[in-house]
Residue, then its C-alpha position, 0 to 999 in steps of 0.5 A: x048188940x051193936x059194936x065199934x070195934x078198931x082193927x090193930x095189931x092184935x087183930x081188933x079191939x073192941x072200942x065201945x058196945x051198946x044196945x037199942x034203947x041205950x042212950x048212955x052207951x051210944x053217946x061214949x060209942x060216938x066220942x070214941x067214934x069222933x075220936x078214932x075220926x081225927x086219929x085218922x081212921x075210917x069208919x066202915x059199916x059192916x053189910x055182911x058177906x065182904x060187903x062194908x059202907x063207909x059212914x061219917x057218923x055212927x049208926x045206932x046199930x049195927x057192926x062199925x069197923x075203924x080202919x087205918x087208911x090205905x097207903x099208895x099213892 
């Protein structure tokens, strides 16, 4: 099962779940995906062990985590 999940406050929220083959599901992932997008947020894909890619567009699988951007400057 893939996930797009939103880290927050609480730790995360879980924004969308879908399987392979789940077209309906994959379509309401990327909306959501799209949506978080202009909110500000930046799309990571989880490589596992500490390791994360930044995506633009959202995969058909796999473990994509929203994430505020870093202040500093």
């Amino acid at each position: 099962m893939s996930r797009l999940i939103r880290m927050d406050r609480t730790g995360h929220s879980t924004l969308a779940e879908w399987t392979a083959g789940d077209e309906a599901g994959y379509e309401a992932a990327v909306v959501a995906f799209r949506e978080e997008l202009d909110r500000g947020y930046i799309g990571v894909l989880d490589e596992g062990e500490g390791r994360a890619t930044h995506v633009r567009e959202l995969p058909h699988e796999g473990l994509v985590i929203l994430r505020a951007p870093i202040a500093g400057g």
